[in-house]
C-alpha positions as CSV (number, residue, x, y, z in Angstrom):
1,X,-3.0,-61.9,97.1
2,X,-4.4,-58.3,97.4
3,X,-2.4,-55.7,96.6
4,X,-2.2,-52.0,97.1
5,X,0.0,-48.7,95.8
6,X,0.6,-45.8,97.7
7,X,3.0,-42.6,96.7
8,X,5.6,-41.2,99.1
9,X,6.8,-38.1,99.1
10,X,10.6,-39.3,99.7
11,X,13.6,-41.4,97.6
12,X,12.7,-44.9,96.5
13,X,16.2,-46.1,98.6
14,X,14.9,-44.2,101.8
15,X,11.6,-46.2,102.1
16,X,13.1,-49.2,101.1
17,X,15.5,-48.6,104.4
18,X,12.8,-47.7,106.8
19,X,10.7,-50.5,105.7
20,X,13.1,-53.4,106.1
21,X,14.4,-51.7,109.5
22,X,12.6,-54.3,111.7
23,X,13.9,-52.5,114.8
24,X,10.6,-50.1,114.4
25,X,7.9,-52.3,112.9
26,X,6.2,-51.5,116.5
27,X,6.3,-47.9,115.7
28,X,4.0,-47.8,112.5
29,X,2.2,-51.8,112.6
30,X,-1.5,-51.5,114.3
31,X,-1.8,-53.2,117.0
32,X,1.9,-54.9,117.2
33,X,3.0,-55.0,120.5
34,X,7.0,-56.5,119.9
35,X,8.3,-57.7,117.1
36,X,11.9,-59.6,118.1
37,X,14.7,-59.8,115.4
38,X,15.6,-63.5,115.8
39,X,18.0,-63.8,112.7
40,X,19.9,-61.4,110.5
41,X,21.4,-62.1,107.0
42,X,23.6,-59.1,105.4
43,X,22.8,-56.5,108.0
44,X,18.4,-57.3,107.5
45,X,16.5,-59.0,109.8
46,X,15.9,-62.7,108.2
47,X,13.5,-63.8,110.6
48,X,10.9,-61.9,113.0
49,X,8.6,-63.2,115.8
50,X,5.4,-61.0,115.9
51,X,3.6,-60.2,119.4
52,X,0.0,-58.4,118.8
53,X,-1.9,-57.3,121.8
54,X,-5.1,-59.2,120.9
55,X,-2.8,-61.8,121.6
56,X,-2.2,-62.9,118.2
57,X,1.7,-64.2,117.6
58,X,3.6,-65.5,114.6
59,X,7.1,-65.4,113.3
60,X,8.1,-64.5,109.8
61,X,10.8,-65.1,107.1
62,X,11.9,-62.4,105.0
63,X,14.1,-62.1,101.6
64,X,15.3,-59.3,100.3
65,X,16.3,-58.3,96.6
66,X,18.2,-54.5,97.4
67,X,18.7,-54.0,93.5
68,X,14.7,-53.9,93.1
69,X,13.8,-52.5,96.4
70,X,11.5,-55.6,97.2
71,X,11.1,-57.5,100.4
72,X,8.8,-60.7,100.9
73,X,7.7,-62.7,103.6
74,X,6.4,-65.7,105.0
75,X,4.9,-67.4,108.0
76,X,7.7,-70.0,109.2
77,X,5.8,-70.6,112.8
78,X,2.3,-69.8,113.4
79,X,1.4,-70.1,109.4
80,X,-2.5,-70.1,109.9
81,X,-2.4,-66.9,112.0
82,X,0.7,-65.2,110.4
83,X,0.8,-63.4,106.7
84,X,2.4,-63.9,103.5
85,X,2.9,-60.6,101.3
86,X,5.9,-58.6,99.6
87,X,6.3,-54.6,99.6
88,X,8.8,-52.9,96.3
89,X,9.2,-49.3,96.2
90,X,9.7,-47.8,92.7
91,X,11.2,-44.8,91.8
92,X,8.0,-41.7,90.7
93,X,8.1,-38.7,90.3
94,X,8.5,-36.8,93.3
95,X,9.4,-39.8,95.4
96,X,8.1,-43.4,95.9
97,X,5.4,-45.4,94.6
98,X,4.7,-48.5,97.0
99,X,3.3,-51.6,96.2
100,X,2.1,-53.5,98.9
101,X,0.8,-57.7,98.9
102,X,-0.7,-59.2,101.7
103,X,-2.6,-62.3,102.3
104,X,-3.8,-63.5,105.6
105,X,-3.4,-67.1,107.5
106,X,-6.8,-68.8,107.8
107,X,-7.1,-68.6,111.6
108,X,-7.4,-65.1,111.7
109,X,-9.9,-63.1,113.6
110,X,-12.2,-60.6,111.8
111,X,-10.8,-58.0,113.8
112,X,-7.1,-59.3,113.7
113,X,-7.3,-59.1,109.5
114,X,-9.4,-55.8,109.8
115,X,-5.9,-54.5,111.7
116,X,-4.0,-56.2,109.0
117,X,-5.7,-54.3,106.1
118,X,-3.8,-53.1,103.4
119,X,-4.6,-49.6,103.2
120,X,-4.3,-48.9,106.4
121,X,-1.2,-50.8,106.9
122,X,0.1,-48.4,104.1
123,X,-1.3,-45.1,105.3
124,X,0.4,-46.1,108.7
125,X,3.7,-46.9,107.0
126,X,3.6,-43.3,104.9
127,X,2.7,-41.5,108.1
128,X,5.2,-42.8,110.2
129,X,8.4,-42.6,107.2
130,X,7.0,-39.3,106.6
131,X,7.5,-37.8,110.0
């Protein structure tokens, strides 16, 4: 799995909050169209459908450990075109350091994983929580 670290200017808790608030994935994902809470457990969403507009569609399970700030996922429906990865936020000075894993289903189009990218999947996530 690839992985990736960013800094935010902005609490550790914060990021963790904005991250895990599925309600807005749409607002800083590339290309995602809708993504549909489908489940909640303890207030988080516990399972997400994805709708890209290339078309693309998964749906993911997520777990969540609050004391670390970590949240993982997994493809439960659409495994070859979905992702697997985790995001933690850790406490720097100043703010946030990010880690960020991702690794891609097989099925999934060159242009579909260059969407998915890490760095740019983080830069979108610091723009947007920075706003």
């Amino acid at each position: 799995m690839e992985t990736v670290t960013a800094f935010i200017p902005l609490d550790p808790t914060t990021c963790f909050r904005a991250f895990t608030d599925a309600r807005h994935l749409a607002s800083w994902v590339p290309g995602l169209r809708r993504a549909a809470i489908l489940s909640k457990a303890r207030g988080l969403a516990a399972e997400v459908h994805f709708e890209f507009a290339s078309e693309l569609a998964y749906t993911l399970v997520y777990t969540y450990d609050a004391d670390k700030r970590e949240v993982s996922w997994q493809p439960k429906i659409g495994a070859d075109e979905g992702v697997t990865g985790f995001a933690r936020f850790d406490a720097a000075p100043g703010g946030t350091q990010i880690t960020y894993g991702l690794e891609h289903g097989e099925a999934r189009t060159p242009a579909e994983q260059e969407l998915g990218k890490l760095d740019t999947l983080v830069a979108a996530f610091v723009a947007w929580v920075k706003r």
